[in-house]
C-alpha positions in Angstrom: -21.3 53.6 57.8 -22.6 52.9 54.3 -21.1 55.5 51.6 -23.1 56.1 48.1 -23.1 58.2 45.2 -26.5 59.7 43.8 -26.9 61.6 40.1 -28.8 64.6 41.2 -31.5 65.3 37.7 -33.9 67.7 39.6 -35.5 68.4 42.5 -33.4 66.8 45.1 -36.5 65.8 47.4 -37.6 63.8 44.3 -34.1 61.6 44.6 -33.2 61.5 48.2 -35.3 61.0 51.3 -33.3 61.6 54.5 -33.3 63.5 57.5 -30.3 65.9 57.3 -29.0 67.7 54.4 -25.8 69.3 54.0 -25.5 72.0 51.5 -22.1 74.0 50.8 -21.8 78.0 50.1 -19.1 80.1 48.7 -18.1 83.2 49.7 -19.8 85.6 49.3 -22.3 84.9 46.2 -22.9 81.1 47.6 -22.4 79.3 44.3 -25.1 76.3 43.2 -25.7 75.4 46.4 -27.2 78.6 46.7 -30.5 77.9 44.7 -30.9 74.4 46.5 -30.6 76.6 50.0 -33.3 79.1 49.1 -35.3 76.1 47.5 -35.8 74.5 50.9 -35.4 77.9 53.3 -37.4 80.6 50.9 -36.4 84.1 50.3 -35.6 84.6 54.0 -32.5 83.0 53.3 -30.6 85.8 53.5 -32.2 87.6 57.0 -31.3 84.2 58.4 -27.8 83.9 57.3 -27.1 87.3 58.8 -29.1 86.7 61.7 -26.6 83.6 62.5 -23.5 85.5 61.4 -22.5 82.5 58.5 -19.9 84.4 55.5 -19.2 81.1 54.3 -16.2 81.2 55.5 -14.1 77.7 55.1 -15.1 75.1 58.2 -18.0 77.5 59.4 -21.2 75.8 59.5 -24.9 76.5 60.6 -27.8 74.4 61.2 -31.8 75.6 60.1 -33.9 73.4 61.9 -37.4 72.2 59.7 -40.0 70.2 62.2 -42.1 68.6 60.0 -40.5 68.8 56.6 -38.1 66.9 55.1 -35.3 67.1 55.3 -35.4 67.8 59.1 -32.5 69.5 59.1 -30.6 71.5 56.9 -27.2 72.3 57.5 -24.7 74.8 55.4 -21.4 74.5 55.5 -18.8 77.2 54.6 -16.4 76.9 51.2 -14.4 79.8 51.2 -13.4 81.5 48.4 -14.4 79.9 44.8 -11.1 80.4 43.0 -9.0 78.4 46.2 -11.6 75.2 45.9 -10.0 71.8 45.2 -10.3 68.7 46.9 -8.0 69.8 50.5 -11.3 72.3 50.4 -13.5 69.6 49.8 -11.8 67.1 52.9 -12.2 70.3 55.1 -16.1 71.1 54.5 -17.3 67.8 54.6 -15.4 66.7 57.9 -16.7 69.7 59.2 -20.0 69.1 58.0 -20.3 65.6 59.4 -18.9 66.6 62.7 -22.3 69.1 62.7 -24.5 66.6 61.0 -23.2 64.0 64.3 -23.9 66.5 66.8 -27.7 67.3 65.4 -28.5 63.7 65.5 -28.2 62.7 61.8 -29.3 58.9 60.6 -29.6 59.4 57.1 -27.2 62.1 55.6 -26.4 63.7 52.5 -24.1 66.0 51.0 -24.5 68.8 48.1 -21.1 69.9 47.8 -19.4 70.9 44.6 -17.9 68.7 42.6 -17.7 70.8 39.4 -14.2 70.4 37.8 -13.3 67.9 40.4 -12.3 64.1 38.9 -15.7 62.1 40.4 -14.0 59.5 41.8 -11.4 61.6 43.4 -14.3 64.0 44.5 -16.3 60.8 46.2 -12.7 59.5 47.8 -12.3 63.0 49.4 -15.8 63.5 50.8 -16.2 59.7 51.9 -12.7 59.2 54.0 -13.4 63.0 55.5 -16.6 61.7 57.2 -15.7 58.9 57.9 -12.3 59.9 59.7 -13.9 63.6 61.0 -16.5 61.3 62.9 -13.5 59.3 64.8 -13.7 59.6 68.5 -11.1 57.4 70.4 -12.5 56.6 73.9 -10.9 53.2 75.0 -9.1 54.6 78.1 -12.4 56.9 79.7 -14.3 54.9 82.1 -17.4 56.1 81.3 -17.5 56.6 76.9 -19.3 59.9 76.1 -22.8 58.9 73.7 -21.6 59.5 70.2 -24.6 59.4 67.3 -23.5 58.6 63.4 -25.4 58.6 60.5 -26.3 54.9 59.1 -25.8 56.0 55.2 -24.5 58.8 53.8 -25.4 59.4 50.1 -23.1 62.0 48.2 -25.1 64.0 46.0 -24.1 65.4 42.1 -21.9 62.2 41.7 -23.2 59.6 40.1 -21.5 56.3 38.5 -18.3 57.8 38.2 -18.3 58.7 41.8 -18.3 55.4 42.8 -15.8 53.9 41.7 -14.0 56.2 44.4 -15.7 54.4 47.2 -14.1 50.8 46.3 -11.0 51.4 48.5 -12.5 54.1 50.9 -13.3 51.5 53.5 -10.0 49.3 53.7 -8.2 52.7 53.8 -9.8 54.5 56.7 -9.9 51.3 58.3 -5.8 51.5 58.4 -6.1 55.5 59.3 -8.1 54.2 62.3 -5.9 51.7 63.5 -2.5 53.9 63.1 -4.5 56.4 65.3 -5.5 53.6 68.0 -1.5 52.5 68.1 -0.1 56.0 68.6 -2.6 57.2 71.2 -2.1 54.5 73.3 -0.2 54.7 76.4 3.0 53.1 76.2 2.1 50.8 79.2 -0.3 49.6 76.6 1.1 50.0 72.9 4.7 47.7 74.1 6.9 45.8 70.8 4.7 42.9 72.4 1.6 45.0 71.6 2.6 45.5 67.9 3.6 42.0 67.3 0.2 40.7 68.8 -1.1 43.6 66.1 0.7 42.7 63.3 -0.2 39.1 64.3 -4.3 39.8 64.1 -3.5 41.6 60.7 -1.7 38.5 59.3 -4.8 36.2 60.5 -7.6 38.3 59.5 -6.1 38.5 56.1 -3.7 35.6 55.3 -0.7 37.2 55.5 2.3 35.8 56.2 4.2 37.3 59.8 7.8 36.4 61.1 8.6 37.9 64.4 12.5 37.7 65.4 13.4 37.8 68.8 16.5 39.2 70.7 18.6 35.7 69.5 17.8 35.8 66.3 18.3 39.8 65.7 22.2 38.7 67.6 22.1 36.3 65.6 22.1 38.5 62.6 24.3 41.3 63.9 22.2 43.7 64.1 24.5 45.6 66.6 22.6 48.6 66.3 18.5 48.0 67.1 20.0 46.1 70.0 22.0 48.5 71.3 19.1 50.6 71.4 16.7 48.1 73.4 19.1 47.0 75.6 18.4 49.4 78.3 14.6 48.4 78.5 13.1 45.6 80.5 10.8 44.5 77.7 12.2 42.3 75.3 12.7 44.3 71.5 10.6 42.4 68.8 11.5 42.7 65.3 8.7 42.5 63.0 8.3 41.1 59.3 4.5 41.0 58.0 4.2 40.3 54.2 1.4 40.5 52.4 1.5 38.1 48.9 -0.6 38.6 45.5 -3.0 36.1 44.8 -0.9 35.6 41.5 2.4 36.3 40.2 4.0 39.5 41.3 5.8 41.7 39.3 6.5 44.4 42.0 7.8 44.3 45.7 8.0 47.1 48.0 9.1 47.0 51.8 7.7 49.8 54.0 9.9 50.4 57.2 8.1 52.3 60.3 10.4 53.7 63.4 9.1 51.1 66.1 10.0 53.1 69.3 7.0 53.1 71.4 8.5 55.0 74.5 11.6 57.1 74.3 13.1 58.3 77.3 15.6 59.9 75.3 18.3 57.6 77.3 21.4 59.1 79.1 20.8 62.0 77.4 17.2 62.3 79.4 14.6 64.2 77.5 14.1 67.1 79.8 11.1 69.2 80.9 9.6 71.0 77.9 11.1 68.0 75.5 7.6 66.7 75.7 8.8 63.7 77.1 5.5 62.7 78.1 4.6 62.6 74.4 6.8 60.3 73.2 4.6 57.2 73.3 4.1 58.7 69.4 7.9 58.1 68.9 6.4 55.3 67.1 4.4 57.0 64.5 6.0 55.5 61.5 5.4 52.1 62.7 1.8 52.8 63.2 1.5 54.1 59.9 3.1 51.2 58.2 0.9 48.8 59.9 -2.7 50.5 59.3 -1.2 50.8 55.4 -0.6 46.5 55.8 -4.1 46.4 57.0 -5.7 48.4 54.0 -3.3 46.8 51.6 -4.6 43.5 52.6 -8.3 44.1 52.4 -7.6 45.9 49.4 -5.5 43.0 47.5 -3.8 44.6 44.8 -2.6 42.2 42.6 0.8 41.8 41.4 2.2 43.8 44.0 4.0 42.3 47.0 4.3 44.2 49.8 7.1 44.0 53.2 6.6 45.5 56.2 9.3 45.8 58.7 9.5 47.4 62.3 12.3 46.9 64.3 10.5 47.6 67.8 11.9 48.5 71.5 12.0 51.3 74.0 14.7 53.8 75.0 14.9 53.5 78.8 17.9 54.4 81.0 19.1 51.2 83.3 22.5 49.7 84.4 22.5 48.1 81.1 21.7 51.1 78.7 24.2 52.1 75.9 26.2 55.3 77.2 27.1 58.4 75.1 29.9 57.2 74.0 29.9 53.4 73.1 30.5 52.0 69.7 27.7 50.0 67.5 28.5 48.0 65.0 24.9 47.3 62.8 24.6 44.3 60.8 26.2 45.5 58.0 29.4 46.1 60.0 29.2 49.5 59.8 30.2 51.0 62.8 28.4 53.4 65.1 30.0 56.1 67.3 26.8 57.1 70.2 27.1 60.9 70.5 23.1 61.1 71.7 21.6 58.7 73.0 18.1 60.5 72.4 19.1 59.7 68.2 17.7 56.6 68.8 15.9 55.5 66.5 18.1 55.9 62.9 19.8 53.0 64.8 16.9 51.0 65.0 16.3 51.9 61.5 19.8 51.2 60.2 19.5 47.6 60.8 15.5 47.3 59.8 16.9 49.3 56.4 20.2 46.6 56.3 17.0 43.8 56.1 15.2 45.4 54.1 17.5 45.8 51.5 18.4 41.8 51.9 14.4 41.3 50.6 16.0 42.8 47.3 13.1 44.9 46.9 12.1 47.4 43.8 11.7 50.4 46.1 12.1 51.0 49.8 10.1 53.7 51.7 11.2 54.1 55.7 8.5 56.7 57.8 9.8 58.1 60.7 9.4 60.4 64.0 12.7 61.1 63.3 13.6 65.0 63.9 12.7 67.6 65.9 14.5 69.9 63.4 11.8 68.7 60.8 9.6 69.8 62.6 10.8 73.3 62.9 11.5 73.1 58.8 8.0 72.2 57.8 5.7 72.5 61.2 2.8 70.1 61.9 1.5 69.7 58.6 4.0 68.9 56.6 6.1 65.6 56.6 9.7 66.2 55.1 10.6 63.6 52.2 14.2 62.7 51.3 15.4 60.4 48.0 18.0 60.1 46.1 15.3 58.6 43.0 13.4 61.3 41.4 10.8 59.1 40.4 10.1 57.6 43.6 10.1 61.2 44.8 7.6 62.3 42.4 5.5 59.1 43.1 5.4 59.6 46.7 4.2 62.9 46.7 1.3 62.6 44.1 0.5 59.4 46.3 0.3 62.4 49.2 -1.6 64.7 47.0 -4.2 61.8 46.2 -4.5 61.2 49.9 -4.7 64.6 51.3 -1.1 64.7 53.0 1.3 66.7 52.6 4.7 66.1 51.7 7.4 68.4 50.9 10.7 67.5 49.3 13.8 68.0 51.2 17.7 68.2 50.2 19.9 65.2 50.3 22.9 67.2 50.3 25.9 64.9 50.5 27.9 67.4 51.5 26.6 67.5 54.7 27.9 64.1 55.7 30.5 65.8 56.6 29.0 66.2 60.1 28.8 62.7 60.8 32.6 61.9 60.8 33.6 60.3 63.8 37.7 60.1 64.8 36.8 56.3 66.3 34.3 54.9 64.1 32.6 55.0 60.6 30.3 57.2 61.5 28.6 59.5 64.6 24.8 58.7 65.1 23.8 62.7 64.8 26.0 65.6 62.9 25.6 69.5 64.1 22.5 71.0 64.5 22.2 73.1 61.6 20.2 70.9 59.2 19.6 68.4 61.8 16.9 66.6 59.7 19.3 66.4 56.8 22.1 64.7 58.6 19.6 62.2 60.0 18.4 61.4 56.3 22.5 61.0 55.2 22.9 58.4 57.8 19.6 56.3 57.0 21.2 56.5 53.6 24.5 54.6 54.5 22.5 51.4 55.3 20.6 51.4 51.8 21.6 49.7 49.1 23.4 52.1 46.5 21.1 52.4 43.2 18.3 51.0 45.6 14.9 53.0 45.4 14.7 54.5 48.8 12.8 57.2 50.2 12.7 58.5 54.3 9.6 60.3 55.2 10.4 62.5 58.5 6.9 62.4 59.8 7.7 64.1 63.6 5.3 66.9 63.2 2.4 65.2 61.9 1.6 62.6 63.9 -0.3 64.4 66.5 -2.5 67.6 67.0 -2.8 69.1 69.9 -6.5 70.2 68.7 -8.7 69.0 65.6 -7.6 69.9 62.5 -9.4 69.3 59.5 -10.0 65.3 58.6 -8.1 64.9 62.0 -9.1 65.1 65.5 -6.8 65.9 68.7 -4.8 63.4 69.6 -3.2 61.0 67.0 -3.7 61.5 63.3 -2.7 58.8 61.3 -0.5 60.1 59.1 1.0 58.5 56.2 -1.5 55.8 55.8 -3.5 57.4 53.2 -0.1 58.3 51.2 1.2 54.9 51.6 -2.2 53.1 50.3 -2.0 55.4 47.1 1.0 55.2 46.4 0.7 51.3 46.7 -2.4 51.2 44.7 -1.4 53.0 41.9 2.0 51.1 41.7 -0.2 48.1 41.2 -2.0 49.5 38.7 0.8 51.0 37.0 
């Protein structure tokens, strides 16, 4: 799918020749796309608006039908109210708009949407990646794929030069969006730690990265008591993972990215239990799905002077004769020990010990995303990914880097108080605290196994990874989340 800009200085028929326009209209007046409506339907624009019941409200879209004009089809698209436009408005219309423009059969599309007060390249960003990932159908497991029909070009009208310089990355970063959706839908007969190696392995060769891929030896070998403790009930072999993507030059920043790796969790002795969702947990590993689809638009994109780390520390959590027990004592690889109170907390321990490594890369900043909590979930619902860190300006970086990308991110206490709740009698520390502030605790213990003074920030991401129905720039199923966050942030630090 080709993505343009186009300075609109006139009649738009005398710029753009297509087949299916898009046109957006505020409530209730309509705004400028108003005049280009009634240009192309006459002055019974307004009997057929309230024929087909459109108030402009926000995602509510029509489509008028013109055999033998151009364009063929014409369709308007809801804004809302004026005053509550900005770009989250301008993702929503025009994924909605292309998920109409799809259905009608569109080849060549446009978009007149406004862009007034809007930065252009920003604008163009929006509009592009909100086609781009609206129009994402996953049908790999169907045996018979439902015909699905998307426009060749699509040319984004009112923004001209500036606008395009919005585009450069747009590609490379819906690319990773797609793959983080491909790796958390998948089954978890399918998406294994075998699986995301053999991904992380096509990344690295497509790209000329660099990939390191310890096995159960070398992650003894290491001490990493913890991770291990965690796969050791599962008959397929944990598989720690290390991509790295290098400038072509000096670099003068390096970042490691950490993603929870747990593509199955049973929820181990302590058995996830009907209405648990057990059958969901294939997206238990969310974060490292994210991380990965970031690598893969990081290393299309190439930033220069910017090195970045990814580590997953993947397994399952599966109940055997040889699964930890509530109960047993951990000791992670920085000799920390670990006293198992839930078994179902498993995946801080996979993170301690991917967090212990990452730390050992001596990094400028650390960022860990996680399915970590259901209690962040019931803080911030499913739209809203938690963010802890101790830095301020990592915290402030993060979410503008979610602001840019059209994810949202809300900042959440690191009270140290609260560690309280993870004393344990026989060891350092319990693996979960009480249930009040659930999601806190979680972020204190991730906390113990980073470097102190070390830039760090946890992203609870439990609630965002999946939709049970479309939503916005996302469709049921698996949304990607964090890739678009992660990429801006990334960016801009290399520009910075």
């Amino acid at each position: 799918m080709e993505f343009r800009c186009l300075a609109v200085n006139g009649p738009v028929k005398e710029v753009w020749t297509g087949d299916t326009l898009v046109v957006g209209l505020f409530a209730p007046a309509g705004g400028s796309g108003r005049h280009l409506a009634e240009e192309l339907v006459g002055d019974g624009l307004e009997g057929v608006l309230h024929r087909r019941r459109f108030e402009a409200k926000p995602g509510q879209s029509i489509t008028l039908e013109r055999p033998g004009d151009a364009p063929a089809s014409l369709i308007l698209v809801g804004l809302g109210d004026p005053g509550e436009f900005g770009l989250d408005a301008l993702r929503q219309a025009s994924a909605a708009a292309a998920r109409t423009a799809a259905a009608a059969g569109a080849e060549e599309l446009a978009l007149w949407l406004p862009v007034e007060g809007l930065e252009p390249a920003a604008a163009a960003a929006a509009m592009a990646e909100a086609v781009r990932l609206g129009l994402y159908a996953d049908q790999r497991f169907k045996s018979e794929a439902e015909p699905q029909s998307l426009p060749s070009r699509v040319t984004l009208l009112g923004l001209g030069p500036e606008g395009e310089a919005g585009l450069a990355h747009v590609a490379a970063t819906c690319s990773g969006v797609e793959l983080a959706r491909r790796l958390v839908a998948a089954p978890p007969n399918k998406a294994t730690p075998q699986s995301l190696a053999e991904e992380a392995a096509a990344i690295a060769d497509a790209f000329g990265l660099e990939l390191k891929v310890l096995e159960r030896d070398d992650c003894e070998a290491l001490g990493m008591g913890a991770y291990l403790g965690v796969a050791q009930g599962s008959d397929l072999p944990p598989k720690f993972i290390h991509l790295t993507y290098r400038p072509a030059g000096a670099a003068t920043r390096r970042v490691v990215l950490v993603g929870k790796g747990l593509t199955f969790d049973s929820g181990g002795y302590n058995l996830k239990t009907a209405g648990s969702q057990i059958e969901m947990m294939k997206y238990d590993m969310g974060g490292s799905a994210a991380v990965l689809g970031a690598a893969r638009a990081i290393a299309e994109i190439r930033p220069a002077g910017l090195e970045v780390h990814v580590i997953v520390a993947s397994c399952e959590n599966m109940i055997s004769g040889g699964a930890i027990h509530p109960g047993d004592v951990l000791t992670a690889s920085n000799g920390k020990t670990i006293e198992i109170n839930n078994t179902d907390a498993e995946g801080r321990l996979t993170l301690a010990d991917a967090l212990v490594y990452a730390c050992g890369l001596e990094p400028d900043a650390i960022v860990d995303l996680a399915t970590l909590t259901g209690a962040c979930v019931i803080a911030l619902g499913e739209e809203i990914a938690g963010l802890w860190s101790p830095s301020d300006g990592l915290a402030e970086a993060l979410l503008a880097a979610g602001k840019a990308g059209g994810e949202d991110l809300w900042r959440m206490p690191l009270r140290g108080s609260y560690k309280t709740g993870l004393k344990s009698h026989i060891a350092d520390l319990k693996n979960t605290g009480p249930r009040p502030g659930g999601s806190i605790t979680a972020a204190l213990f991730l906390q113990d196994f980073v470097s102190k003074g070390l830039p760090w920030a946890h992203l609870d991401i439990a609630g965002t990874v999946w939709s049970d129905k479309a939503r916005g720039l996302d469709p049921a199923g698996a949304t990607g989340f964090g890739v678009r966050t992660l990429v801006a942030w990334l960016v801009a630090g290399a520009a910075a």
